[in-house]
VOPA-548160 format. One line per field, with one value per residue (C-alpha): residue number from 1; residue in three letters; x, y, z. Coordinates in steps of 0.02 Angstrom, whole numbers, always signed. Layout:
# VOPA-548160
k	[NUM:...]
r	[ALA:...]
X	[X:...]
Y	[Y:...]
Z	[Z:...]
//
This chain:
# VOPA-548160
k	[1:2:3:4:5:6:7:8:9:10:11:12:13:14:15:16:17:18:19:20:21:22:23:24:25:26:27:28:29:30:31:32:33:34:35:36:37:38:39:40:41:42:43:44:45:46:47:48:49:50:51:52:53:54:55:56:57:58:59:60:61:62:63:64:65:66:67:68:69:70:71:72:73:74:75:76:77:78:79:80:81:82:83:84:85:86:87:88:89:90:91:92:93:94:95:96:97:98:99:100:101:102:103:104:105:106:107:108:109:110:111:112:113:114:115:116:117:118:119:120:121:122:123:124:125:126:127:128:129:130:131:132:133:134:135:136:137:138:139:140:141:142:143:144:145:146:147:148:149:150:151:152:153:154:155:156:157:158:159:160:161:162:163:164:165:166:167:168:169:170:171:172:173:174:175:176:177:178:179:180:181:182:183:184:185:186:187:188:189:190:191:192:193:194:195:196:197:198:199:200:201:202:203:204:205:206:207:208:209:210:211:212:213:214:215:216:217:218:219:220:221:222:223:224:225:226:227:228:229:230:231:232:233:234:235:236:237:238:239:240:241:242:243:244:245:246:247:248:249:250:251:252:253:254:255:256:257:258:259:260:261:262:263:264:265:266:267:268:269:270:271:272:273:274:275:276:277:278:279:280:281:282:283:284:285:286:287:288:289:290:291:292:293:294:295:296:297:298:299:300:301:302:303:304:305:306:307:308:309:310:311:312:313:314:315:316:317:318:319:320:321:322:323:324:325:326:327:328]
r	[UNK:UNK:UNK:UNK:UNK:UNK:UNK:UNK:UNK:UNK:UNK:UNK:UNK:UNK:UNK:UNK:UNK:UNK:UNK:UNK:UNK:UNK:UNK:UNK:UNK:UNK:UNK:UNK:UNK:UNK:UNK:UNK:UNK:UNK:UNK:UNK:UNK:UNK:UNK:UNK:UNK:UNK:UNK:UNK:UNK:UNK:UNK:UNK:UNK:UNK:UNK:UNK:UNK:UNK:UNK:UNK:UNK:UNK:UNK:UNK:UNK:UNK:UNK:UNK:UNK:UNK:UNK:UNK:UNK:UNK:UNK:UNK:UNK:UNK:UNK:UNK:UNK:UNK:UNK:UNK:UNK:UNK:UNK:UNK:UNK:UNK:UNK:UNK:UNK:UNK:UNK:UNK:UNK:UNK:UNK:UNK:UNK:UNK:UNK:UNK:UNK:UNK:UNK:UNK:UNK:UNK:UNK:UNK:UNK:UNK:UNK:UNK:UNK:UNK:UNK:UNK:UNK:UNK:UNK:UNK:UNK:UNK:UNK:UNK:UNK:UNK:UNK:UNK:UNK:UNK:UNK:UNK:UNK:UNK:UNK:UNK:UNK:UNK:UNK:UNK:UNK:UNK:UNK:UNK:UNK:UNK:UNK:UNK:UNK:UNK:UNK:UNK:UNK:UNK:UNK:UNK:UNK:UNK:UNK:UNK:UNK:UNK:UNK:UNK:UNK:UNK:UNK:UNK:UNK:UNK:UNK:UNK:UNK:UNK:UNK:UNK:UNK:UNK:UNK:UNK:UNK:UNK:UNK:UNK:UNK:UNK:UNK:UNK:UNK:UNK:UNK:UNK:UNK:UNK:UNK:UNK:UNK:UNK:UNK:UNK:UNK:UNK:UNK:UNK:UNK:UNK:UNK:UNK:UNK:UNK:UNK:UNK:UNK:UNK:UNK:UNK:UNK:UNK:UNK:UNK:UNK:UNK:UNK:UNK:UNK:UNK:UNK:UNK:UNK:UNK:UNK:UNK:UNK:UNK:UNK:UNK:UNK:UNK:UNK:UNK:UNK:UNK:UNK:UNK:UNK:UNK:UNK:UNK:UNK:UNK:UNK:UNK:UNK:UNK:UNK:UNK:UNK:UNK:UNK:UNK:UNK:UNK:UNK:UNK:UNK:UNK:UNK:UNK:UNK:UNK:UNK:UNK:UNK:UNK:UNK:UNK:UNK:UNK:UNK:UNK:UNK:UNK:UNK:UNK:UNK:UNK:UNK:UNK:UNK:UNK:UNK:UNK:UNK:UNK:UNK:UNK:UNK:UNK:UNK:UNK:UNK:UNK:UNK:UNK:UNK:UNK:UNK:UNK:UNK:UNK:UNK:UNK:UNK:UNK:UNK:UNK:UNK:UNK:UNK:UNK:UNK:UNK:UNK:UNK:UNK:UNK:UNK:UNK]
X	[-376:-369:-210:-223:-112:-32:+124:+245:+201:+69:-81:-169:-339:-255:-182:-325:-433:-286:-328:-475:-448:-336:-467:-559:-461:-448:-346:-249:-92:-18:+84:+168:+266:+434:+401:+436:+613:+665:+567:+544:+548:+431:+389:+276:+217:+144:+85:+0:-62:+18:+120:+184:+267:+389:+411:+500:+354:+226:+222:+89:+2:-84:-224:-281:-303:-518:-525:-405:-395:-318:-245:-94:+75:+259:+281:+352:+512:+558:+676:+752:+788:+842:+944:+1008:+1189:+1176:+1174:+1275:+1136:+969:+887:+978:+910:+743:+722:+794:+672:+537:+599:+613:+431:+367:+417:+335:+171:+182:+175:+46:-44:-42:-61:-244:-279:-217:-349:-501:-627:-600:-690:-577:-615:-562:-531:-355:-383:-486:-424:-314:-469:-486:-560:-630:-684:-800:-868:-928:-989:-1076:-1178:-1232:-1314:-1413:-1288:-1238:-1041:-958:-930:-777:-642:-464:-350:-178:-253:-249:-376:-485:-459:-516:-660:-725:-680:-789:-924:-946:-860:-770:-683:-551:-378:-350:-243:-295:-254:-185:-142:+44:+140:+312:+430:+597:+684:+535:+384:+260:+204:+39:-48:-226:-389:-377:-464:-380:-414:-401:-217:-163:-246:-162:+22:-9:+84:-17:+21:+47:+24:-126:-248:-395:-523:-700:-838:-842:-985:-1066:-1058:-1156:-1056:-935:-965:-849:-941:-878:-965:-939:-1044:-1179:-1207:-1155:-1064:-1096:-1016:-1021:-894:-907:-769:-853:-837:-649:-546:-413:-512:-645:-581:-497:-534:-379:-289:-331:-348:-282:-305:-480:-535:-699:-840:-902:-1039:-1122:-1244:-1373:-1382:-1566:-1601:-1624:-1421:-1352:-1469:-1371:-1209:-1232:-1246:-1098:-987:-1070:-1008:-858:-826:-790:-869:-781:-717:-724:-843:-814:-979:-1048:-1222:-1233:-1334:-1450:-1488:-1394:-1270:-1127:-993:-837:-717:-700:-542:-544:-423:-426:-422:-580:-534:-578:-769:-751:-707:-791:-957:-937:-967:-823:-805:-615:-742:-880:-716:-656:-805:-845:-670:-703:-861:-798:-652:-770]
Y	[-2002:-1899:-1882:-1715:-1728:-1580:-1466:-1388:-1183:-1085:-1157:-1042:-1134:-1281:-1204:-1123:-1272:-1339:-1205:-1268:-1449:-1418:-1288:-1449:-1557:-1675:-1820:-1782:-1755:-1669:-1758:-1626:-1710:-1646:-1756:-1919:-1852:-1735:-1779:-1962:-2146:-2247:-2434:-2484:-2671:-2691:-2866:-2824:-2677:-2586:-2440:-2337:-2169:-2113:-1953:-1881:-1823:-1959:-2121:-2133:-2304:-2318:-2433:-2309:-2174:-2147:-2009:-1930:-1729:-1712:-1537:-1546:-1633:-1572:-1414:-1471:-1359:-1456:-1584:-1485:-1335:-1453:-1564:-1439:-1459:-1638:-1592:-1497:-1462:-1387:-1528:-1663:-1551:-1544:-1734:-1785:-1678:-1753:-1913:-1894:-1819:-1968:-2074:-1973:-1963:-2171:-2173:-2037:-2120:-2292:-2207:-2176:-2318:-2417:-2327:-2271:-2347:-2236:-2074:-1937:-1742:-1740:-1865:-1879:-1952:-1828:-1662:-1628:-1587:-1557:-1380:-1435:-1589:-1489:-1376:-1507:-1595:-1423:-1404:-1611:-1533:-1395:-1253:-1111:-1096:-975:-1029:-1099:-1144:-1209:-1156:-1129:-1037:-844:-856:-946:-814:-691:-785:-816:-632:-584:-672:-646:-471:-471:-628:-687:-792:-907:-1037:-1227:-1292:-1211:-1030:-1005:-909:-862:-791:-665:-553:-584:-519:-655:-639:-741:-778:-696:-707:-562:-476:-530:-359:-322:-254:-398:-522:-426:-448:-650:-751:-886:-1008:-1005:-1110:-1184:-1062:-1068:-928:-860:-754:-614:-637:-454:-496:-402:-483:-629:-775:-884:-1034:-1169:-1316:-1435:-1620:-1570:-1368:-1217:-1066:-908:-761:-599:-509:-358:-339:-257:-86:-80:-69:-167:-319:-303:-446:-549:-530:-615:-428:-361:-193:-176:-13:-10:-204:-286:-258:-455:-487:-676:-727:-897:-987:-1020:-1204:-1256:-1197:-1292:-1437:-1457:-1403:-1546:-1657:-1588:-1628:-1813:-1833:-1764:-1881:-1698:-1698:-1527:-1342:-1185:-1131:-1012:-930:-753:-673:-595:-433:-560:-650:-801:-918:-939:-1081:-1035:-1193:-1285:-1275:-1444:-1367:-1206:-1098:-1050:-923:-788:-839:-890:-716:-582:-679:-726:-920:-980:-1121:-1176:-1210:-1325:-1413:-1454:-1521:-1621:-1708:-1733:-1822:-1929:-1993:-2027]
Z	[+3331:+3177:+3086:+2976:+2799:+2744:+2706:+2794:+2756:+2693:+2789:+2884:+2872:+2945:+3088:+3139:+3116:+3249:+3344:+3376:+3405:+3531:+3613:+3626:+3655:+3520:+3504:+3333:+3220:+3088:+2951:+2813:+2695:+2713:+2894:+2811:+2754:+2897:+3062:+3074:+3056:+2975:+2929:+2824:+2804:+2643:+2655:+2832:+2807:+2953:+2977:+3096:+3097:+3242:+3293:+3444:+3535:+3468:+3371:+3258:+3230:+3058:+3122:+3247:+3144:+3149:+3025:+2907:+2833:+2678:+2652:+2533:+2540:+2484:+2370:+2204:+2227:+2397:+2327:+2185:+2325:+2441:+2339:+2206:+2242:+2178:+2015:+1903:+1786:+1775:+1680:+1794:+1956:+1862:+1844:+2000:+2116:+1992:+2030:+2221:+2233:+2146:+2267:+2408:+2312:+2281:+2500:+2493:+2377:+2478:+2641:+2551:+2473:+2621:+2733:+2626:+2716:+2855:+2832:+2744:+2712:+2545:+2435:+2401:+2249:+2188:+2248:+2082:+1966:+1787:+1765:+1577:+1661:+1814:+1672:+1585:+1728:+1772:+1624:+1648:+1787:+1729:+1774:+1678:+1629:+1527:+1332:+1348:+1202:+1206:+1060:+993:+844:+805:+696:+818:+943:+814:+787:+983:+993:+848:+921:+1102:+1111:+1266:+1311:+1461:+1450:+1619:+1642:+1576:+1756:+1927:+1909:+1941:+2090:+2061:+2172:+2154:+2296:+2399:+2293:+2236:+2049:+2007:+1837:+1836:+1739:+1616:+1491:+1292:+1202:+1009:+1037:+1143:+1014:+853:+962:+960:+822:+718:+837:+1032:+1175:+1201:+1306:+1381:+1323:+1394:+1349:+1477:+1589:+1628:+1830:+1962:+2101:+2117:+2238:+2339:+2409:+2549:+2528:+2689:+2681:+2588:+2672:+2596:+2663:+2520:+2514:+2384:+2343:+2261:+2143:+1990:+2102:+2068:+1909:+1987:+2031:+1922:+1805:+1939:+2147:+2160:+2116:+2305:+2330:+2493:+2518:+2483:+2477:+2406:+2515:+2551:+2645:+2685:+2542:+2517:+2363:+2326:+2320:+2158:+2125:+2288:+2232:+2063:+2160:+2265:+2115:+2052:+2213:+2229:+2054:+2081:+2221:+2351:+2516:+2530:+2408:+2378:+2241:+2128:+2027:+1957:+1997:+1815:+1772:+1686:+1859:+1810:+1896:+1810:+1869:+1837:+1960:+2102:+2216:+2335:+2458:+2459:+2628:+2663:+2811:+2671:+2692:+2865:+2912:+2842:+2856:+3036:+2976:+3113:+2972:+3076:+3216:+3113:+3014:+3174:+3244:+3098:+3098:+3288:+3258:+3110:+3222:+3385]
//
């Protein structure tokens, strides 16, 4: 059996992944983790090591899971949206939906820890990466990466400024997605110009800066047990996502067609996911004008149906199969 962790919404590689296990038939199920408050009973026994999970149409026995997927878990906003009349204050609501999702993540966390010698697609443990951390890592390796500084300074701003010419601002960890009256507002990579830099006070949140890499296409990469899955994207051709792909022209999107890495790169890539403890990502890199390759992260879970489509790679399909043939 393989029993598929994940979250309620916003999935789409997961479902379709599903799609195909039930196309083949596969013995498995999905736990999100609003299940363990709204759609079942569970036991666990600590000292035995056993614990099962009862659902209406299924109860799920621990010990005969074969092989686990790890997608995601609860949205952060579940508890304080859910519990908000609780609490008469913001900081009260703030701390008690922190407090309620730490308890969830201490049964996530077992529900690994309890089981890791099972095989898993993606570590649990290991999914929440430090982007300084995987740079670093990167250039261990032998791979190019952007020069990279972290600062609260003005001044130093002038100075990376001064010497690399063009540089990028992007968020120190996950990029944030906010919502209001239905429209989704995201934080993007962006160019810091002279104007933007002269605006800044002496002293501001710590930020993440880059020298702009001159790119002559982007590249998303899946990387499943040790293959690769490349794709280019070619978002220099637009103004609007240029800087960022993430900025979708949807009226005239990024032509992306498949693309192989040669060897040498997935060779150190591969070292870089063995170190990283990731049997599976998405890969983020540049193709510069120079004919470098330039690592910019590595997303653990990310949906992948982005590559899968346009380059015909049907990765749902080989996901599927693999979990299949880790659970046989």
């Amino acid at each position: 059996m393989i029993l598929i962790v994940s979250q309620h919404a916003g999935e789409h590689s997961t479902e379709e992944v599903i799609d195909w296990l039930d196309h083949k038939k596969a013995d498995y199920f999905r736990l999100n983790g609003n299940d363990l408050i709204e759609h079942c009973n569970f036991k666990i026994d600590v000292a035995n090591n056993e614990a099962t999970l009862s659902f209406p149409e299924r109860e799920i026995e621990l010990s005969k899971v074969k092989a686990f997927w790890y997608r995601r878990w609860l949205s952060g906003a579940y508890h304080y949206s859910k519990y908000e009349e609780l609490m008469d204050t913001p900081f009260n609501k703030m701390r008690f939906s922190q407090k309620l999702n730490s308890e969830l993540l201490k049964i996530k966390e077992y529900l690994r820890s309890s089981q890791k010698e099972k095989p898993w697609l993606s570590n649990m443990e290991k999914v929440k990466v430090n982007k300084l951390d995987v740079l670093q890592k990167a250039k261990k390796y032998g791979i190019s990466i952007p020069e990279t500084i972290i600062t609260n300074s003005k001044e130093e701003v002038i100075k990376f400024k001064n010497e690399h010419g063009s540089i990028i601002v992007k968020a120190i960890s996950e990029a944030m997605m906010l919502s209001k009256n239905g429209t989704s507002y995201s934080a993007y990579t962006a160019i810091l110009t002279s104007e933007i830099i002269e605006s800044l006070p002496d002293k501001f949140y710590a930020s993440l800066l880059q020298n702009t890499v001159d790119k002559e296409y982007e590249l998303r990469i899946f990387y499943l047990e040790g293959d690769f899955y490349g794709m280019a994207i070619f978002s220099q051709n637009d103004n609007q996502t240029s800087v960022d792909f993430r900025q979708y022209n949807h009226q005239k999107p990024n032509r992306r067609v498949p693309y192989k890495l040669p060897k040498s790169i997935e060779d150190k890539l591969t070292l870089l996911m063995k170190d990283l403890d990731l049997n599976t990502g998405s890969i983020d890199l540049i193709k510069s004008k120079s004919g470098d390759y330039v690592f910019l992260e590595i997303n653990p879970v990310g949906q992948f149906g982005m590559t899968s489509g346009p380059c015909n790679y049907y990765l749902e399909e080989k996901v599927a199969d693999f979990l299949i043939e880790k659970s046989a």
